[in-house]
N, C-alpha and C positions, 0 to 999 in steps of 0.2 A: 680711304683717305686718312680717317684713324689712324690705322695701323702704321703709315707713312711719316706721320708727322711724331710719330712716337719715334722711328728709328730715324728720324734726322736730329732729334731731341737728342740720342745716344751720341752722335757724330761731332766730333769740335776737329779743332786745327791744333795740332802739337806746336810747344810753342820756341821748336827749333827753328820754326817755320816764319814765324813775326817779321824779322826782317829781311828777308830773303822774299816775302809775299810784296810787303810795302814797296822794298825800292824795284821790285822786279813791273809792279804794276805802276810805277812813279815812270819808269823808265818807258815801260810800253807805249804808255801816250805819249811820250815825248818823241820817242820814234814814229807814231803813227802820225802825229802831227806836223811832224818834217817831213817826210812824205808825202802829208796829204799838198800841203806848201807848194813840195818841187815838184810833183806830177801838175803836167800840163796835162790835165784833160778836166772834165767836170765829176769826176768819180767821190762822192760824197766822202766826209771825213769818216763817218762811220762805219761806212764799210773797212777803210783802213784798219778802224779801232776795233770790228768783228772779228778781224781776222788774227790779228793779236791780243783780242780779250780770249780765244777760244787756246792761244798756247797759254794763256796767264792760267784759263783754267786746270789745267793740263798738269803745272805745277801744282798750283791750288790741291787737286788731288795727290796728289801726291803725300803732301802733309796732311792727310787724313790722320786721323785720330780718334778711331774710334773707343768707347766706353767699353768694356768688354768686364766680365763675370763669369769664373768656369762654370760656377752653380753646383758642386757637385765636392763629398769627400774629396780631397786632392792626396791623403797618405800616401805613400808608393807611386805614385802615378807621376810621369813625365808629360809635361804638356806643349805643343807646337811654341816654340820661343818667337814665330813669325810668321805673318801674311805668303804665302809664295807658293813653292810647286817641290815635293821633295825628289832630289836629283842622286843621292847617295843613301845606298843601307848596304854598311858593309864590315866584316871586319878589318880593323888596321891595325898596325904596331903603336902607342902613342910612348913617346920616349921624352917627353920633356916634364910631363908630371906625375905620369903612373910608372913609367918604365916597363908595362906588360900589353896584353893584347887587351883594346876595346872596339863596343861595337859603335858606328860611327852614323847618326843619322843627319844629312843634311839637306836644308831648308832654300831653295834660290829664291830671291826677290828680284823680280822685276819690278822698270819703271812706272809701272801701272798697280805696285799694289805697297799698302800702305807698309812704311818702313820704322815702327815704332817697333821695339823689341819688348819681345816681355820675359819675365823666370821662368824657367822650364818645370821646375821643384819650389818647393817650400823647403827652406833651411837656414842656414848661416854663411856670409862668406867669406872663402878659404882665404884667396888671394884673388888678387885684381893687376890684369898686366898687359903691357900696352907693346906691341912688336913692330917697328919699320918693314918694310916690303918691298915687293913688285903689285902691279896693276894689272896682271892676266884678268881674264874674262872668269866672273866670281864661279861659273859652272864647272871651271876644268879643276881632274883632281889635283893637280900641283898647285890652285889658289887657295887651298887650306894651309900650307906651311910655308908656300913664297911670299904670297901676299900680305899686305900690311894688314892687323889683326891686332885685337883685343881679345884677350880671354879672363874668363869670368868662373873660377873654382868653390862650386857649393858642394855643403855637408850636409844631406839630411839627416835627421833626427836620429836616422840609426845607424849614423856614422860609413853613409855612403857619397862619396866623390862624385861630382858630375861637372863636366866641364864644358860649358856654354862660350865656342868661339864666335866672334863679330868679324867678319871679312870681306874687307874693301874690293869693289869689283873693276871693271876697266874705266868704269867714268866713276863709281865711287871714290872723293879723295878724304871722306871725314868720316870718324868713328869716333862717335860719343856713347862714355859707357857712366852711368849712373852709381853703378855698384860700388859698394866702399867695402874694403877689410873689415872685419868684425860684425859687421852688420845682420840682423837677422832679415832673411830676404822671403817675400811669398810671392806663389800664383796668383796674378792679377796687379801684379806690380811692375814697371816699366821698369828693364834693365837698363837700356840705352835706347841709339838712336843711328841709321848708319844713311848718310845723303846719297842719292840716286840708287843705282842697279848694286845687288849686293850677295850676301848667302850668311847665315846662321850653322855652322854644326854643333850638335849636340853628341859629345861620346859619353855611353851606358855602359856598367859593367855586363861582362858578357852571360850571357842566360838571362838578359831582361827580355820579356815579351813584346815584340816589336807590332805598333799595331796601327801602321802606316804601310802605303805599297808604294813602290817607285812610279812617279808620275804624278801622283796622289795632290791636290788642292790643298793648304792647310790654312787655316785660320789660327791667326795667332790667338793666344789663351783658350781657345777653345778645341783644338782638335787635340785628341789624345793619340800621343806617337808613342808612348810604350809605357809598361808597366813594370816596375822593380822588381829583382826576385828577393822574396822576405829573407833575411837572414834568421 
């Protein structure tokens, strides 16, 4: 029971979430109560209000926000930018900041898992930039560069480039990115924020130890998906 109430302690609500929880649960008993009104039968109000407290929940999670701490040296180390399931390790051509070949790991969020982003590296960052789109389904490989996206260009320490995309999925329509230009950025720091089903890619220059497998669970700040090669 301890142990329980410790990691509900870690747990809050992001607070992208504020009003979208309020008027979503303002809303719900107003629906369940016009319902309960126009059904002719005897079917108590609360049943009405069970059945739509259990979607209010639904969102509710969704704006999880958990506390998170990688706990550990972060030098070199790339860390999971998001809760989800990683669906890409691969290499690609990236032609819009590097202009050479990188390796591409990427992250899907579903509606079920919390959608708070965090920094992949500890560094500085490069540029910050925001792209219109399409709304394909965040899994398929053409929702990296058709879809509406946010990218996020960090420099660590020893002057290595990483570039953390935000990509809107087919019912994701908002991509909040926190990151500013010039700013020095760490692990365990909230980059943005992206509403419903989505995907994070992360490209690494090529000869990083990749230390994730396709399919793979990841926990944002805490799962470690690759390691730098030193220079």
């Amino acid at each position: 029971m301890g142990e329980r109430i410790r990691k509900l302690k870690k747990i809050r609500i992001h607070r992208e979430g504020n009003d979208t929880l309020i008027l979503s649960l303002l809303l719900l008993v107003a629906v369940a109560a016009l319902l309960w009104i126009s059904f002719e039968s005897k079917i108590p109000f609360w049943s009405f209000l069970g059945v739509f407290g259990i979607a209010w929940l639904i969102v509710l999670n969704f704006y999880r926000c958990p506390i998170r701490y990688f706990g550990a040296d972060t030098d070199g180390l790339v860390v999971a930018p998001a809760d989800g399931r990683v669906v890409v390790i691969e290499e690609v051509e990236e032609n819009e900041y590097f202009h050479d070949k990188r390796l591409m790991v990427s992250i899907f969020m579903s509606l079920f898992n919390v959608h708070a982003n965090w920094f992949p590296v500890d560094g500085k960052v490069k540029s910050v930039s925001h792209h219109d789109g399409n709304f394909h389904k965040a899994w398929l490989p053409k929702a990296s560069e058709e879809n509406e996206h946010a990218d996020v260009l960090i420099t660590t320490a020893d002057g290595t480039d990483i570039l953390c995309r935000q990509i809107a999925g087919a019912m994701a329509r908002r991509i909040i990115t926190y990151a500013k230009v010039g700013e020095e950025c760490f692990i365990d720091e909230h980059l943005g924020f992206i509403k419903l089903g989505s995907r994070v890619d992360v490209y690494l220059p090529l000869g990083s130890e990749v230390c994730v497998e396709m399919g793979q669970a990841t926990t944002g700040n805490k799962t470690l998906i690759a390691k730098l090669k030193k220079k």
